[in-house]
VOMI-636678 format. One line per field, with one value per residue: residue number from 0; x, y, z of N, C-alpha, C in turn. Coordinates in Angstrom, 2 decimals, always signed. Layout:
N
pos = c(NUM ...)
nxx = c(X ...)
nyy = c(Y ...)
nzz = c(Z ...)
caxx = c(X ...)
cayy = c(Y ...)
cazz = c(Z ...)
cxx = c(X ...)
cyy = c(Y ...)
czz = c(Z ...)
REM end
This chain:
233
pos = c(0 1 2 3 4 5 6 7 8 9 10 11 12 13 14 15 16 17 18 19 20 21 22 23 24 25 26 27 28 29 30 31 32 33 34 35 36 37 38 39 40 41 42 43 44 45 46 47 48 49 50 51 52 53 54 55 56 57 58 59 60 61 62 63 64 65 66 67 68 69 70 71 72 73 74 75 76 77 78 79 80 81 82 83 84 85 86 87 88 89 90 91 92 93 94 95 96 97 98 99 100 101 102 103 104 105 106 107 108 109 110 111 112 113 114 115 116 117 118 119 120 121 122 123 124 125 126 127 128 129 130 131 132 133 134 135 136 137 138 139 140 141 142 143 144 145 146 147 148 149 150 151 152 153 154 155 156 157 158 159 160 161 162 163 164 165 166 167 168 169 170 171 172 173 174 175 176 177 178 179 180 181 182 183 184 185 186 187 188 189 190 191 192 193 194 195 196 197 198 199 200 201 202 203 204 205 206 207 208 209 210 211 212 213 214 215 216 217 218 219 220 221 222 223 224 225 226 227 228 229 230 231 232)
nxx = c(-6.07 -8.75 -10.17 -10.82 -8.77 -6.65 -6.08 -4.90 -2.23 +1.33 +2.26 +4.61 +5.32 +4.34 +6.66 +8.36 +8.38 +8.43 +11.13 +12.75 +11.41 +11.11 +8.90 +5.22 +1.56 -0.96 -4.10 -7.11 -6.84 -7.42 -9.73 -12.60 -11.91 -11.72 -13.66 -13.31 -10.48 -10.19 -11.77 -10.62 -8.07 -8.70 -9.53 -7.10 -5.23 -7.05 -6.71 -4.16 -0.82 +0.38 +3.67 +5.85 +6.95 +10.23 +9.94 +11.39 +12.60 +14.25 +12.71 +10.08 +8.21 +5.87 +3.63 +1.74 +0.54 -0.57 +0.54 +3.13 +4.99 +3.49 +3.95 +4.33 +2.91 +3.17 +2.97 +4.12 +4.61 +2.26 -0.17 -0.51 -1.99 -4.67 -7.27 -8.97 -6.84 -4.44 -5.03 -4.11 -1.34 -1.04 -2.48 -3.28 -2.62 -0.85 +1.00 +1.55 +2.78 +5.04 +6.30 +6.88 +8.33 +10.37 +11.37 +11.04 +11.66 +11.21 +10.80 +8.61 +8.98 +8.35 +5.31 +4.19 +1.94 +0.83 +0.14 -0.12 +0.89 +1.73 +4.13 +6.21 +9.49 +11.81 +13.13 +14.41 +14.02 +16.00 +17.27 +19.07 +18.89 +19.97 +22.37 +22.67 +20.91 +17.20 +13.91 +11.31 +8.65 +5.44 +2.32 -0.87 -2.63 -5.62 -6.96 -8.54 -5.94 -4.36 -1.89 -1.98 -2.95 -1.64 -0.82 +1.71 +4.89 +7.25 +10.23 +11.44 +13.65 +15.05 +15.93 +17.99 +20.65 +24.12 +25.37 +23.38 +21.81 +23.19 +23.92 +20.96 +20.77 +22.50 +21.84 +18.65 +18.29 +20.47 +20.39 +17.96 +16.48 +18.10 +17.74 +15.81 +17.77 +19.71 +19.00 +16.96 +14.49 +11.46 +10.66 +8.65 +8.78 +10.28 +11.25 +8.96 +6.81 +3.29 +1.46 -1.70 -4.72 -7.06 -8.71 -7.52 -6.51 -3.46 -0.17 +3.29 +6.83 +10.60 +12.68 +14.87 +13.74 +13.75 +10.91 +8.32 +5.52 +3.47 +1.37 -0.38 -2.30 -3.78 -4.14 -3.54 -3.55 -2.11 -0.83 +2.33 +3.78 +6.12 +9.05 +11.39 +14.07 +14.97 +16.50 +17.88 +18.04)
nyy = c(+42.55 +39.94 +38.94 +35.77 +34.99 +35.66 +34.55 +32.10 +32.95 +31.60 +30.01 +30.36 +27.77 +26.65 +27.08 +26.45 +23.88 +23.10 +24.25 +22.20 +19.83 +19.64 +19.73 +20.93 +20.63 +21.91 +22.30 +22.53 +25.19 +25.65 +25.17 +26.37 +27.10 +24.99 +24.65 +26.39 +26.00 +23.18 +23.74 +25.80 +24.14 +21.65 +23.20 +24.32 +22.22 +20.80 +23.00 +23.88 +22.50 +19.91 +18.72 +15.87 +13.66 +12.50 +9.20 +7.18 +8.53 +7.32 +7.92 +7.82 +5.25 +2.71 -0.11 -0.32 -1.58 +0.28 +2.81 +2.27 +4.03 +7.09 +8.48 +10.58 +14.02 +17.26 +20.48 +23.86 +26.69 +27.04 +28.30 +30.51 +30.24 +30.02 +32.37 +31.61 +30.73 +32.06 +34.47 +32.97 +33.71 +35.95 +35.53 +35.93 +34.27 +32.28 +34.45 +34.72 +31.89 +32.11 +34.23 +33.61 +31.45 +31.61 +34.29 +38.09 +39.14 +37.35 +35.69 +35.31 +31.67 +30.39 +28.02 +24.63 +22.64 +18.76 +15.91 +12.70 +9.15 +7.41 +5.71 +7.50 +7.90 +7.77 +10.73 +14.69 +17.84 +19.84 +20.26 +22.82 +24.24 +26.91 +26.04 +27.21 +28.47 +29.11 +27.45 +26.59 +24.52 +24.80 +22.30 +21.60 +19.24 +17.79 +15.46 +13.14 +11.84 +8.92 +7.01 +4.19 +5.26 +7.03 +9.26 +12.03 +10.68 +11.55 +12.24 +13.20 +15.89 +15.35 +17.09 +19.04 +18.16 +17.01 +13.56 +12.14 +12.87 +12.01 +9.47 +8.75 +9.65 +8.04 +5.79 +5.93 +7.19 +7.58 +5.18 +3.85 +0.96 -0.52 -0.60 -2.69 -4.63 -3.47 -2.44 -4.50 -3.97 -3.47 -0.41 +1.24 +0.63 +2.16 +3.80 +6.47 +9.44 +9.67 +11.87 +12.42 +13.26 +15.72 +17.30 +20.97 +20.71 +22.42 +21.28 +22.27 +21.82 +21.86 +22.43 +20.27 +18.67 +14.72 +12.96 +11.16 +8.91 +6.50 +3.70 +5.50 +5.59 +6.30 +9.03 +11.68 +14.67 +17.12 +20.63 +22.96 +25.66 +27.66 +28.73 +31.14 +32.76 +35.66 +36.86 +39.60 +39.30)
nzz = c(+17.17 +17.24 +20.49 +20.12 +18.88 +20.20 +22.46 +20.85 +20.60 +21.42 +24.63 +26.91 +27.63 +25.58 +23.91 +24.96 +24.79 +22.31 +21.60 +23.35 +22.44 +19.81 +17.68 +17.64 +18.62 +17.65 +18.73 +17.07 +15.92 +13.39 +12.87 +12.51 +9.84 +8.11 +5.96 +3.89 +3.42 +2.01 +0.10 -1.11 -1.34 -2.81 -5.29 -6.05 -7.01 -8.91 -11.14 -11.47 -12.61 -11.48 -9.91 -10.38 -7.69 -8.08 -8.90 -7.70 -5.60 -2.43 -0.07 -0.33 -0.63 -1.68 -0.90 -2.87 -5.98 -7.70 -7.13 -7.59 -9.15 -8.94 -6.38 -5.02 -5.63 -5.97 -5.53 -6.10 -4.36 -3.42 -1.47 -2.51 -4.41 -4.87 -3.69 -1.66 -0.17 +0.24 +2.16 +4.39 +4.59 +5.87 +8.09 +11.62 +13.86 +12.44 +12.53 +14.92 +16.01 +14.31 +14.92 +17.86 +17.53 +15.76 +15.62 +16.04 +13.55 +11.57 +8.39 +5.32 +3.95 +1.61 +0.44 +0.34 -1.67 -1.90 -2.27 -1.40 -1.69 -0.32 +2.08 +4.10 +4.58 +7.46 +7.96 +7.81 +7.19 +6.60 +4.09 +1.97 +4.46 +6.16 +8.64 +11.10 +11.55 +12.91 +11.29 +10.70 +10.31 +9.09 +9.17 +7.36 +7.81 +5.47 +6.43 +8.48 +10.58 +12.11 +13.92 +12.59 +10.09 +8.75 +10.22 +10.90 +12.49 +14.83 +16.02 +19.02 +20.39 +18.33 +16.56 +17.58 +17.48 +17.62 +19.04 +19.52 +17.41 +15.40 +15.54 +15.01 +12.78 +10.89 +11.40 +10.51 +8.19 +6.55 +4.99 +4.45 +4.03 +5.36 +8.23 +9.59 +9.34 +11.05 +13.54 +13.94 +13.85 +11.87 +9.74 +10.22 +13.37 +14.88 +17.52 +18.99 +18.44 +18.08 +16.11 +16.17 +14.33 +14.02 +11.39 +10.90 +13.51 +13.64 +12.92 +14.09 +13.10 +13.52 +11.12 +11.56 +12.89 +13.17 +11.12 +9.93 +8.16 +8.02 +6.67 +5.00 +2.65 -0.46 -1.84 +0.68 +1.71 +1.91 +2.91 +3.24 +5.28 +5.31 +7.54 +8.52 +9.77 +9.00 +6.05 +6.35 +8.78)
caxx = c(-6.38 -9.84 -10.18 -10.63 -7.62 -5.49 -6.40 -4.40 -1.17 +1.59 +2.43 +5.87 +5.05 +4.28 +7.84 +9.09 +8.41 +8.93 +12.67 +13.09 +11.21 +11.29 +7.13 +4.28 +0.26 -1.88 -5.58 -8.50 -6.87 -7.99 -11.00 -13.59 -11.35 -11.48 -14.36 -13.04 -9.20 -10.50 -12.04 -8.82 -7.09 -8.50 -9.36 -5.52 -4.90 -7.75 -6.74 -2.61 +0.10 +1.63 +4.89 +6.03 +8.20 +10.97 +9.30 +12.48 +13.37 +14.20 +12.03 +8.55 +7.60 +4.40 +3.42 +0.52 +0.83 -1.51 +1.15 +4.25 +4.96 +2.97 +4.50 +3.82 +2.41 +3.45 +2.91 +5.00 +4.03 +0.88 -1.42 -0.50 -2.54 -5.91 -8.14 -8.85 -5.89 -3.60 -5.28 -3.18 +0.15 -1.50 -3.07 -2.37 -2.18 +0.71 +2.10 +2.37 +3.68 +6.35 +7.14 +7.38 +9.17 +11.58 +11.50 +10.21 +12.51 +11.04 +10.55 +8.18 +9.90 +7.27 +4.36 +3.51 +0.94 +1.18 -1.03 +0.30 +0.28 +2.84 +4.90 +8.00 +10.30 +12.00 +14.14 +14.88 +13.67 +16.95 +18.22 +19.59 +18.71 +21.21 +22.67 +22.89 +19.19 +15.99 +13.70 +10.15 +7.43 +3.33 +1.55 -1.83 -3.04 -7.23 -7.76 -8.33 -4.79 -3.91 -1.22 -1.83 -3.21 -0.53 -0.26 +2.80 +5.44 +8.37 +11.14 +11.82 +14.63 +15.94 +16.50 +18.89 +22.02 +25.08 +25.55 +22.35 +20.86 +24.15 +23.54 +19.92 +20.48 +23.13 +21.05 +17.54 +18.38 +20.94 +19.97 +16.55 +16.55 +19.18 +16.68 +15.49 +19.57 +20.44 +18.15 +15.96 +13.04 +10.92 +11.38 +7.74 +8.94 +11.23 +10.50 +8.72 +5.99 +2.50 +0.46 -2.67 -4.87 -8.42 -8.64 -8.07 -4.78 -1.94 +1.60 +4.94 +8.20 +11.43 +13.70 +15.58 +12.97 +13.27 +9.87 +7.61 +4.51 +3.61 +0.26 -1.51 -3.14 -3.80 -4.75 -3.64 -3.56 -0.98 -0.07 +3.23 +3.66 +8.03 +9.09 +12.76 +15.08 +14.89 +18.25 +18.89 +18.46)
cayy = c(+41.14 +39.64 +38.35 +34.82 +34.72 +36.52 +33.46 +31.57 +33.15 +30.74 +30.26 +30.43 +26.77 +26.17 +27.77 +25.61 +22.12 +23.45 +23.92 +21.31 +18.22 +20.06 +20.06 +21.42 +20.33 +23.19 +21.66 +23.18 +26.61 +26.57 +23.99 +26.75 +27.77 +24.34 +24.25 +27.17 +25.57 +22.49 +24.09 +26.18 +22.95 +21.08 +24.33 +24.20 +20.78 +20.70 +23.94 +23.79 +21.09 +19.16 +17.97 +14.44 +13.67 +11.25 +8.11 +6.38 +9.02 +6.34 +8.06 +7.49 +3.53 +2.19 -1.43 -0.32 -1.34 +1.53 +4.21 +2.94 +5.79 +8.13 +7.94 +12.10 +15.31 +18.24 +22.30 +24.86 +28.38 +26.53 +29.49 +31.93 +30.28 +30.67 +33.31 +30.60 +30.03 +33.15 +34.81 +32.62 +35.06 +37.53 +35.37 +36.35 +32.81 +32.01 +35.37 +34.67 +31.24 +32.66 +35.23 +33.24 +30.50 +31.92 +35.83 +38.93 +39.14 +35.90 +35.45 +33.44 +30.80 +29.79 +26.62 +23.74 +21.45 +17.85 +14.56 +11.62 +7.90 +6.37 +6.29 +8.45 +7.17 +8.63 +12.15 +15.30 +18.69 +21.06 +20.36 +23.89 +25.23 +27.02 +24.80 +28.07 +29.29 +28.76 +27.23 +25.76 +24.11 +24.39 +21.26 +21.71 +18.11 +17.53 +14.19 +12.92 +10.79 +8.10 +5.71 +3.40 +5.78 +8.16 +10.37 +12.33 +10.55 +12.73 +11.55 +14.22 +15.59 +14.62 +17.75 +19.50 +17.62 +16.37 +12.15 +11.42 +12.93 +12.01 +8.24 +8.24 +10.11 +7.22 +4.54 +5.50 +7.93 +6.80 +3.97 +2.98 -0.34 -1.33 -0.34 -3.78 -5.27 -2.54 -2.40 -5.32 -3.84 -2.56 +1.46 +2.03 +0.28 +2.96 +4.74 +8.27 +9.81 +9.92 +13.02 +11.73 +14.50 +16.00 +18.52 +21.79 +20.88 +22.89 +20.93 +22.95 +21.65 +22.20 +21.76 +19.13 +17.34 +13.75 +12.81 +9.95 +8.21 +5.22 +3.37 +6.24 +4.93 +7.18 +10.52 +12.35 +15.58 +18.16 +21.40 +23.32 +26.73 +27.63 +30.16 +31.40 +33.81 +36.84 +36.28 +40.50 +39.45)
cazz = c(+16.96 +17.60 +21.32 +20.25 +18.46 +20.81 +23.40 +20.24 +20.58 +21.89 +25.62 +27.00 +27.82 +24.07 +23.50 +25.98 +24.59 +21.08 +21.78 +24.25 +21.52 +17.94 +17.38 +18.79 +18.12 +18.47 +18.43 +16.78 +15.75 +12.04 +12.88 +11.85 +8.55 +6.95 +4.93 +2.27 +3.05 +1.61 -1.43 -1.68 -2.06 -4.30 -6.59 -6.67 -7.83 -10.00 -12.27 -11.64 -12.76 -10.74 -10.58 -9.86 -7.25 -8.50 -7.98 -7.03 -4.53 -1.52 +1.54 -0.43 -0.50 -1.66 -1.72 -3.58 -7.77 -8.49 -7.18 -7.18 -10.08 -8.57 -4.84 -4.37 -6.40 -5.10 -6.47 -4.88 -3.81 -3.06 -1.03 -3.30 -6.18 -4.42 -2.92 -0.56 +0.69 +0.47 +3.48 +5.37 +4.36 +6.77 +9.34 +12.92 +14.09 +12.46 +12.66 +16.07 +16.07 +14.28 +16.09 +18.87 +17.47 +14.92 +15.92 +15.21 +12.00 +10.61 +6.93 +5.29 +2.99 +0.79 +0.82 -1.01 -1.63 -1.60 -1.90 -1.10 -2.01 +0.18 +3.12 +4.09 +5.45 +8.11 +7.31 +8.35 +5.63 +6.65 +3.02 +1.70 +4.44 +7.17 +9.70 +12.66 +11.27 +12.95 +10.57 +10.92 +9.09 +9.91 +8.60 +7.39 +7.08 +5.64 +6.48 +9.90 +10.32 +13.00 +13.64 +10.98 +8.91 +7.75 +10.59 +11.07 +13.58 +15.09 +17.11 +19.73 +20.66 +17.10 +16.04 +18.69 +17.18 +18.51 +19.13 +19.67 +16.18 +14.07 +15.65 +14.52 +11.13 +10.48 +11.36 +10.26 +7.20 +5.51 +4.16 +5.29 +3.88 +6.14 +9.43 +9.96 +9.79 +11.61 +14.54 +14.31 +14.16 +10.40 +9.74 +11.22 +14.94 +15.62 +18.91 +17.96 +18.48 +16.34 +16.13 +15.67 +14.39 +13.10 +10.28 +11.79 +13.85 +13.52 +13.30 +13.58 +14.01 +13.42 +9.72 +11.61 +13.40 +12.43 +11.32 +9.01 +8.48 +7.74 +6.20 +4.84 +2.10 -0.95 -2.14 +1.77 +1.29 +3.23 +2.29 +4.36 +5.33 +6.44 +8.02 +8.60 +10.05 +7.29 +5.15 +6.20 +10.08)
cxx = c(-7.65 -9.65 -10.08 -9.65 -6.42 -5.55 -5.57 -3.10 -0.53 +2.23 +3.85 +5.89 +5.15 +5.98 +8.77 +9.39 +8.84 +10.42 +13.52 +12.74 +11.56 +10.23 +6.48 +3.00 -0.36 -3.57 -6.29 -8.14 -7.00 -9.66 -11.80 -13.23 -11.29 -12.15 -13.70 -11.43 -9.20 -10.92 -10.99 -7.84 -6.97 -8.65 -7.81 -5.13 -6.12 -7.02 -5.40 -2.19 +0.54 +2.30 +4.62 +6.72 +8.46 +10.38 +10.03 +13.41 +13.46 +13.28 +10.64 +8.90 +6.26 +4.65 +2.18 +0.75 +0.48 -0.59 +2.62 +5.03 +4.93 +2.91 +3.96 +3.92 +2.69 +3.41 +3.33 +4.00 +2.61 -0.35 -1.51 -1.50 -3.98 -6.60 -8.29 -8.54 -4.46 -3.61 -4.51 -1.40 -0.03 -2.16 -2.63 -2.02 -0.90 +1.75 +2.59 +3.04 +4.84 +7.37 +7.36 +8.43 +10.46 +12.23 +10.94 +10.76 +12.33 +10.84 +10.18 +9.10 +9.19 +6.47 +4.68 +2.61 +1.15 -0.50 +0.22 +0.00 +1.13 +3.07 +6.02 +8.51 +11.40 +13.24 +13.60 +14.42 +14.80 +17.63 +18.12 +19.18 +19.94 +21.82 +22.33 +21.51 +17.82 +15.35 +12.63 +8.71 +5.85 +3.47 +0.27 -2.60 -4.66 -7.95 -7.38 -7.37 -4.47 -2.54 -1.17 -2.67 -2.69 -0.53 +1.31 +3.46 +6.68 +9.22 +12.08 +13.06 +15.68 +16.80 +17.77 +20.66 +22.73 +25.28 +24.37 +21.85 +22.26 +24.01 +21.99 +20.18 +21.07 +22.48 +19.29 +17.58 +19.06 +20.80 +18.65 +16.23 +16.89 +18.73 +16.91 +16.79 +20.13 +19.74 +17.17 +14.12 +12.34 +10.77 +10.03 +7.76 +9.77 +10.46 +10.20 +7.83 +4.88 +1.23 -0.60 -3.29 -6.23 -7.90 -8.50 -7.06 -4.09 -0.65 +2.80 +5.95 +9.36 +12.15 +14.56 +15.29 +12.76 +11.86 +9.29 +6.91 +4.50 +1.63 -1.15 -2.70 -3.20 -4.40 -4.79 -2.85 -3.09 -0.65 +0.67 +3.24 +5.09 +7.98 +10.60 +13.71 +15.00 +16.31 +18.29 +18.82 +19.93)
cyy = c(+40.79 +38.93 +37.07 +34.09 +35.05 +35.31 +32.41 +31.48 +31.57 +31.46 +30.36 +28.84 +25.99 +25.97 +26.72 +24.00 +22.19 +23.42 +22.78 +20.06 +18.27 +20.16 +20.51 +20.83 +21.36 +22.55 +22.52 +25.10 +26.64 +25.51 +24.72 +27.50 +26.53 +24.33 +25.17 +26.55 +24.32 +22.68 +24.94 +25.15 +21.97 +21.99 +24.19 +23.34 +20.57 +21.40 +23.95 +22.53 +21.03 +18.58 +16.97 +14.19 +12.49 +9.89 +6.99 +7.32 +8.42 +6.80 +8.01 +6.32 +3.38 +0.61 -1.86 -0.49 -0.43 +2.78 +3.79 +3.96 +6.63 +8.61 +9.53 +13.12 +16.37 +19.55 +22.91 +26.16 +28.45 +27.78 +30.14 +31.89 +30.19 +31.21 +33.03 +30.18 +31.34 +34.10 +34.63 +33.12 +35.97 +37.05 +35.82 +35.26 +32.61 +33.09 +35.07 +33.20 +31.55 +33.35 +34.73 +32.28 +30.68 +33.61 +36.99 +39.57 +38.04 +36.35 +34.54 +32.82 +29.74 +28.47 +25.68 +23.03 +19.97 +16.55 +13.36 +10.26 +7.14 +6.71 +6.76 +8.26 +8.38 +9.83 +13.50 +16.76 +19.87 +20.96 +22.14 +24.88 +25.42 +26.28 +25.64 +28.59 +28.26 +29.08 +26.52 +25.47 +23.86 +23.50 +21.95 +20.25 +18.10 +16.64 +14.12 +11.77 +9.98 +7.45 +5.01 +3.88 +7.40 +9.54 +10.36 +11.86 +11.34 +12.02 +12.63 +14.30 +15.97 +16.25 +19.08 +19.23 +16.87 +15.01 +11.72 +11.45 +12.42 +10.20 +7.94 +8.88 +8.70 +6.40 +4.78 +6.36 +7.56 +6.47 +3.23 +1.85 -1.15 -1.36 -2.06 -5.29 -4.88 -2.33 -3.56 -5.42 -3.38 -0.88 +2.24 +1.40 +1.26 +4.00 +5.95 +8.18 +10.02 +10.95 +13.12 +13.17 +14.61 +17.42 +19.67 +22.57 +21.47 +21.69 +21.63 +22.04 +22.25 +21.56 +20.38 +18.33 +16.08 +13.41 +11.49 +9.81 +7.17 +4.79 +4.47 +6.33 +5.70 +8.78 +11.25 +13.37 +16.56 +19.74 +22.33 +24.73 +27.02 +29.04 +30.06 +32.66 +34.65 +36.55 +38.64 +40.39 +39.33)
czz = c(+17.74 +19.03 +21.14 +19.56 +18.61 +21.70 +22.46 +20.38 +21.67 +23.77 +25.50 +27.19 +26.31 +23.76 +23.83 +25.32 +23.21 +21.13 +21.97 +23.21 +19.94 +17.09 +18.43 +17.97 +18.86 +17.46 +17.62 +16.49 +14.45 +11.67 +12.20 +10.23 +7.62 +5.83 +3.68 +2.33 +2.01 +0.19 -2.12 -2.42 -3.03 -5.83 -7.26 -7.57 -8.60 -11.21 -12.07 -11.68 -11.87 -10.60 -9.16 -9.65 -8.08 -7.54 -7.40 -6.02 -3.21 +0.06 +1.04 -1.15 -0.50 -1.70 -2.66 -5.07 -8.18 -8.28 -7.05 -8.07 -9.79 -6.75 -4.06 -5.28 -5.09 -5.96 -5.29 -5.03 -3.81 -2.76 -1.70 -4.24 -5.75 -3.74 -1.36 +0.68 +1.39 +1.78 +4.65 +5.49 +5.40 +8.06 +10.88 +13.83 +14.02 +12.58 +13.94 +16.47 +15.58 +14.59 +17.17 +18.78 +16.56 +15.22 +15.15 +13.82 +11.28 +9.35 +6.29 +3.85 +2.13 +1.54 -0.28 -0.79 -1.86 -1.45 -2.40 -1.23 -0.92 +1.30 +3.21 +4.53 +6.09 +7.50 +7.85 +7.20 +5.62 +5.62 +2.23 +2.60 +5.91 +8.06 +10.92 +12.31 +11.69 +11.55 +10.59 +9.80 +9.69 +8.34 +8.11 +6.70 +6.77 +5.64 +8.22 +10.06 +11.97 +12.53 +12.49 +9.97 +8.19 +9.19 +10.87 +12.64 +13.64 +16.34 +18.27 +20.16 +19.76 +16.50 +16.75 +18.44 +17.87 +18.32 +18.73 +18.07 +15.19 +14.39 +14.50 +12.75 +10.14 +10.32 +10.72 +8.49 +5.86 +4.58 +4.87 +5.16 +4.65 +7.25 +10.04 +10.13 +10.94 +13.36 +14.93 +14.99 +12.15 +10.90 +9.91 +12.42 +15.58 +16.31 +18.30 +18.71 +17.98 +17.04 +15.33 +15.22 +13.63 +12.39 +11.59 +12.74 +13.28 +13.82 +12.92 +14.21 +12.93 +11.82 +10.26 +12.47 +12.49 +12.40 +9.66 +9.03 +7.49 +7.55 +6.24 +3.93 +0.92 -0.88 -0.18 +1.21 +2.88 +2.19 +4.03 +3.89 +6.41 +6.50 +8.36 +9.08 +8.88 +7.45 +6.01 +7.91 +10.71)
REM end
């Protein structure tokens, strides 16, 4: 592995807060890879279909007329479909976040791509997948996202289980509507965290890190990269 990407690998420190909150932000480790990720991505969504999430699936909300239809596009097995982007199957980057964070028997568990019109309301992505299985998701967001502009918030902690996460799943998951009955606050005041971020950032966390954003505006563009316990570990 190249010296300046051995200086990448994660610390035990990394490891540490990863467990202990359920994300990690690793700055500037694909900063000098965006420009062809970028043309990877829209090559994709230019020349492949993409399907349309159910636009009444209750965790994407627009108050925009122009999307509420079109709330999120998404194409699966995303990297695979350009030159681009596939590279990143083999990177040593994430080989070694994974290996540090899932083990050296990880398995990757496909990507997708993703542009976005709306906000998500808060939820959790461990649907079909193990309950006793580590299970993590890299971000690759290509817009520069804040606070009130669609970056990803995460509520630490959340994903660890027990009272605390079967309280918040109740109250913020549920039924998200009910948030602002239920708490007295709207369903972007809830305490979290927001991982503000420039192209470039790395975000991993965990399948059952609660997480959301909120006023991102249209056309934000994400594609994910999971990783998983190999099914013969």
């Amino acid at each position: 592995m190249p010296e300046a990407l051995r200086q990448l690998e994660l610390t035990p420190q990394h490891v540490a807060w990863f467990e202990t909150f359920g994300y990690l932000v690793l700055r500037g480790w694909f900063a000098d890879d965006m420009p062809r990720i970028r043309e990877g991505f829209e090559e994709v969504f230019d020349r492949e279909e993409a399907q349309l999430l159910d636009p009444d699936n209750e965790y994407h909300r627009t108050d925009d007329p122009e999307f509420q239809r079109e709330t999120r596009w998404i194409i699966p097995a995303f990297v695979d479909r350009s030159e681009k982007l596939e590279w990143l199957r083999r990177d040593p980057r994430l080989d070694a976040v994974a290996r540090a964070l899932v083990g050296n028997g990880y398995g990757y568990a496909e990507s997708d791509g993703n542009l976005f019109n709306c906000n998500v309301y808060w939820h959790m992505d461990a649907y079909g997948a193990a309950a006793d299985a580590k299970h993590i998701k890299a971000f690759f967001y290509l817009d520069p996202l804040g606070h009130d502009s669609g970056a990803l918030r995460v509520i630490p902690g959340s994903h660890l289980g027990g009272p605390y996460t079967a309280a918040l799943f109740r109250q913020l998951v549920k039924d998200p509507e009910q948030i602002p009955d239920l708490l007295g606050v709207g369903i972007d005041g809830i305490p979290s965290v927001t991982l503000e971020l420039e192209p470039g950032d790395l975000i991993v966390t965990n399948f059952r890190t609660l997480h959301a954003s909120f006023q991102g505006g249209a056309r934000r563009r994400l594609f994910t990269m999971n990783y998983r316990v190999a099914e013969s570990a």
